[in-house]
PLY file of the C-alpha trace (Angstrom):
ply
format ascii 1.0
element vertex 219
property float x
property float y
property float z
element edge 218
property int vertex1
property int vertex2
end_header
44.33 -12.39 160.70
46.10 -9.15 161.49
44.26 -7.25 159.63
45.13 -8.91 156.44
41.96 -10.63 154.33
41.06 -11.87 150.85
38.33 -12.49 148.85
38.15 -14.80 145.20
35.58 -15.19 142.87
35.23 -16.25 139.56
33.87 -13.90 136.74
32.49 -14.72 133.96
32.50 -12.28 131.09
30.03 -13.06 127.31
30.35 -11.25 124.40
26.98 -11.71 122.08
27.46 -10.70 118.41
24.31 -10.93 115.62
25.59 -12.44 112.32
23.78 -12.86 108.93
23.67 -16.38 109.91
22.70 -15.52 113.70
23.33 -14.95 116.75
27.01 -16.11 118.25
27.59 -16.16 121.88
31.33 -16.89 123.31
32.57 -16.68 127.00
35.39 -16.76 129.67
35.57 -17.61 133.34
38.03 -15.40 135.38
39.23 -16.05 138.39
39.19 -12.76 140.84
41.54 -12.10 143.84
41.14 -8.93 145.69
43.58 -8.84 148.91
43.68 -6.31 151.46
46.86 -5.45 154.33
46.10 -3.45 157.19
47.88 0.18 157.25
50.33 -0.84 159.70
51.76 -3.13 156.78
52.40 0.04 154.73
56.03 0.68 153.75
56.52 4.15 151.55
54.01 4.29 149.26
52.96 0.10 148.93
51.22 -1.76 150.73
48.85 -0.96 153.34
45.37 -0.69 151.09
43.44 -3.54 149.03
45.03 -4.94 145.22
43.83 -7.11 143.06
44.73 -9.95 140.75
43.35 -11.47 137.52
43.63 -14.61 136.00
42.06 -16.04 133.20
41.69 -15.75 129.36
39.76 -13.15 127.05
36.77 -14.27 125.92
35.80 -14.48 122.48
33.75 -15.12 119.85
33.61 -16.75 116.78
31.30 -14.92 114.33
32.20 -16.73 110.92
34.09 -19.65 110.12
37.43 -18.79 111.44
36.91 -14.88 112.60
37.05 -14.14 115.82
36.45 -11.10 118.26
37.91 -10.90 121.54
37.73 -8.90 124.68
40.89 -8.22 126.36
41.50 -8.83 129.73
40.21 -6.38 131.94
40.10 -6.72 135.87
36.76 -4.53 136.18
38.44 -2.94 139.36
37.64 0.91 139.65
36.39 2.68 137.67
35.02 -0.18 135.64
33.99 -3.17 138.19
32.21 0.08 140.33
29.69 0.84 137.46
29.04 -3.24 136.96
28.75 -4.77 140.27
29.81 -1.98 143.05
26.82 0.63 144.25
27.19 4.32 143.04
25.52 6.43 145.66
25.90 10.22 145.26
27.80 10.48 148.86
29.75 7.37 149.88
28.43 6.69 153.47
31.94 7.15 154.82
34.11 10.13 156.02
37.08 8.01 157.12
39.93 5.69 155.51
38.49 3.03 158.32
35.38 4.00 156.71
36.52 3.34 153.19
37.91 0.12 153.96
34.74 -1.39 155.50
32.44 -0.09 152.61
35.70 -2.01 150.13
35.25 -4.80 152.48
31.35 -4.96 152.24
31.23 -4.28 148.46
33.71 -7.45 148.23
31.55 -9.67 150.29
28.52 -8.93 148.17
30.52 -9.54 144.96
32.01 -12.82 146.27
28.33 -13.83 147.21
26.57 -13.00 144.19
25.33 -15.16 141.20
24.31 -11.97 139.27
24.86 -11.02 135.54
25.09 -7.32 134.07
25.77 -5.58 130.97
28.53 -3.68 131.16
28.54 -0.28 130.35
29.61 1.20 126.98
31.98 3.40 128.63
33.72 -0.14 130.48
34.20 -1.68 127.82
36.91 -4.05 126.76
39.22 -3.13 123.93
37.70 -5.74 121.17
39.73 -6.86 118.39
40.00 -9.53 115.51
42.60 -11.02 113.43
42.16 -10.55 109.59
44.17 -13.57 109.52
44.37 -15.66 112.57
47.44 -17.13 111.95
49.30 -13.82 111.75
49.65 -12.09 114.82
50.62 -8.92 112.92
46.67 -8.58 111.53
45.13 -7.46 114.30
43.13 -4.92 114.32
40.91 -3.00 116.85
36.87 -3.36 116.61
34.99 -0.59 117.09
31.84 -1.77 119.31
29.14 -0.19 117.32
30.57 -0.30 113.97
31.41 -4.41 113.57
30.28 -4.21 109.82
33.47 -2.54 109.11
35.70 -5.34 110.03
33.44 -8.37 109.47
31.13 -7.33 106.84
27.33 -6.49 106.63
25.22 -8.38 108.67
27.48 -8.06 112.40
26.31 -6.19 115.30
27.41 -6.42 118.79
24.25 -6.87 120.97
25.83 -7.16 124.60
29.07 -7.83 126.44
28.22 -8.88 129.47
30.05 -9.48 133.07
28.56 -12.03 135.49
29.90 -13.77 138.94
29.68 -17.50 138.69
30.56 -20.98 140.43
31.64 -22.34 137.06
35.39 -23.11 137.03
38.35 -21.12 135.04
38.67 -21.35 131.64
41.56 -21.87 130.23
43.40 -23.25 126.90
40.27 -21.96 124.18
42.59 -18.69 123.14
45.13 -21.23 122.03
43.13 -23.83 120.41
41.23 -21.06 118.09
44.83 -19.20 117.41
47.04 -22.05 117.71
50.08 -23.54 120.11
52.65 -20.95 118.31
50.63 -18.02 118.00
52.57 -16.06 121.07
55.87 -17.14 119.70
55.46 -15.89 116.30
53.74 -12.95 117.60
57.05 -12.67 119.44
59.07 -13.00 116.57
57.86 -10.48 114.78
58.04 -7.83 117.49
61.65 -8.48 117.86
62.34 -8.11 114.08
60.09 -5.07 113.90
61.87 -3.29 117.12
65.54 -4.10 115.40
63.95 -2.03 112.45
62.76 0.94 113.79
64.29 0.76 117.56
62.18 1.75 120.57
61.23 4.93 119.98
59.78 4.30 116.41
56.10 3.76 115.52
54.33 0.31 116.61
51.40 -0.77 114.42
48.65 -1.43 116.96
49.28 -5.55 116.63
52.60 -4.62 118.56
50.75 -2.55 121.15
49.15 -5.59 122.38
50.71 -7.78 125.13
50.12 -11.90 125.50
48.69 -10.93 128.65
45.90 -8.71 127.10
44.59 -12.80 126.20
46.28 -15.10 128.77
47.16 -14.07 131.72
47.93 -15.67 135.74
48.53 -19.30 135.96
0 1
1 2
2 3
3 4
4 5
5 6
6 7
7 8
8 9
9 10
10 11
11 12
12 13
13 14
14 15
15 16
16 17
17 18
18 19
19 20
20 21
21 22
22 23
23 24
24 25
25 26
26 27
27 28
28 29
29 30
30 31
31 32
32 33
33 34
34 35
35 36
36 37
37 38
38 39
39 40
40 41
41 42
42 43
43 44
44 45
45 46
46 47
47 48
48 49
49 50
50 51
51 52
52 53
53 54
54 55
55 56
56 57
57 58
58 59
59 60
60 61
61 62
62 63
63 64
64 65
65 66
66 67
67 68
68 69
69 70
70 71
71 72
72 73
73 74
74 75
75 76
76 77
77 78
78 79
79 80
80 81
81 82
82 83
83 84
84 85
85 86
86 87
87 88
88 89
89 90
90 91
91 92
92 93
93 94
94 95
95 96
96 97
97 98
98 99
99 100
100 101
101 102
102 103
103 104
104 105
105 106
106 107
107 108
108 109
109 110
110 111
111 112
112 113
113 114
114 115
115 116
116 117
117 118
118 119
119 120
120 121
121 122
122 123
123 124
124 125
125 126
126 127
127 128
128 129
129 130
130 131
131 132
132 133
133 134
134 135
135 136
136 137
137 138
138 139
139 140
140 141
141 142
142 143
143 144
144 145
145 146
146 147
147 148
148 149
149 150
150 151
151 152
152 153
153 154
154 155
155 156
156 157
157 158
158 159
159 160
160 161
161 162
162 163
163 164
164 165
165 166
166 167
167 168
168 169
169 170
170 171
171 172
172 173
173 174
174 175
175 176
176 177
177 178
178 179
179 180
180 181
181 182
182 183
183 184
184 185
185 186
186 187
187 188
188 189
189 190
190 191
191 192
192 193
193 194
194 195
195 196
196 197
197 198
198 199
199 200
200 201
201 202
202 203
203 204
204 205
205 206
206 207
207 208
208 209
209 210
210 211
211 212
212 213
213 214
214 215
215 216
216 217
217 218
């Protein structure tokens, strides 16, 4: 209606992890909402062109009693979502911004109508991580993909992470119930002691690079 449409699907991203005791699978459905106003709607620089929100948790794993590895949020917009689920032709077959907007429009249509699953690409990745001690926020620590061993011991390789559109619902409440109800809140209070130590300019540990929404986020 005037130009203005939308488009929601849900996602559903699986991380699969080999263990000495075997393979561990873990999930999350996403919900995807990709809107698009017409360039008459255009004030300045916003508006006018197609966003997109995500909401939804990370999806993790459990790969020993208590361990976990997640995959932070990641919408899988451009460039990521374009080398899962949108085409990559050498020449778009468009020389316009009307153009643009009805291959956006198509790719969008075929998304919402798929029941497809894909790896995703090394290179679109999520940022993994784990928690040396899952009831301190302050342990985590990033996971490199091809080199699990060195946070979880021998025996741990990542096999796939993998990004699929689904009709199962959201997913919502499993980060908690693995890290507990008061995980965010400490996590919180330890920032705020940390940043009245060194102020904002000093040097964050990678724990307090990390956002709440990098697990939980929409709703």
């Amino acid at each position: 209606m005037l130009g203005f449409h939308s488009w929601q699907w849900n996602q559903k991203v699986t991380i699969i992890v080999e263990t000495p005791d075997g393979v561990r699978t873990g999930d999350s459905v996403q919900n995807v909402v990709w809107y698009e106003s017409p360039h008459w709607s255009k004030i300045g620089d916003s508006g006018g062109w197609f966003t997109n929100d995500l909401e939804g948790e990370a999806a993790f794993v459990e790969v020993a009693p208590n361990k976990y590895l997640f995959a932070l949020l990641k919408t899988y917009d451009a460039p990521s979502g374009n080398k899962v689920f949108r085409p990559q032709p050498v020449k778009r077959p468009y020389s316009t911004a009307d153009g643009f907007r009805n291959q956006i429009r198509s790719e969008n249509e075929a998304i919402r109508a798929s029941r497809e699953t894909r790896e995703i690409p090394r290179a679109s990745f999520p940022t993994l991580v784990t928690f040396t001690d899952p009831t301190d926020p302050s342990t985590a620590v990033e996971v490199e993909p091809e080199n699990l061993e060195a946070v979880f011991g021998k025996g741990y390789r990542l096999v796939s992470v993998r990004l699929g559109i689904t009709t199962e619902p959201l997913k919502t409440g499993s980060v908690e119930q693995a890290l507990g109800h008061e995980f965010f809140k400490i996590w919180r209070a330890q920032f705020d002691r940390l940043f009245k130590e060194i102020g904002p300019f000093g040097r964050f540990p990678f724990a307090f690079k990390l956002l709440k929404e990098d697990f939980i986020t929409g709703g």
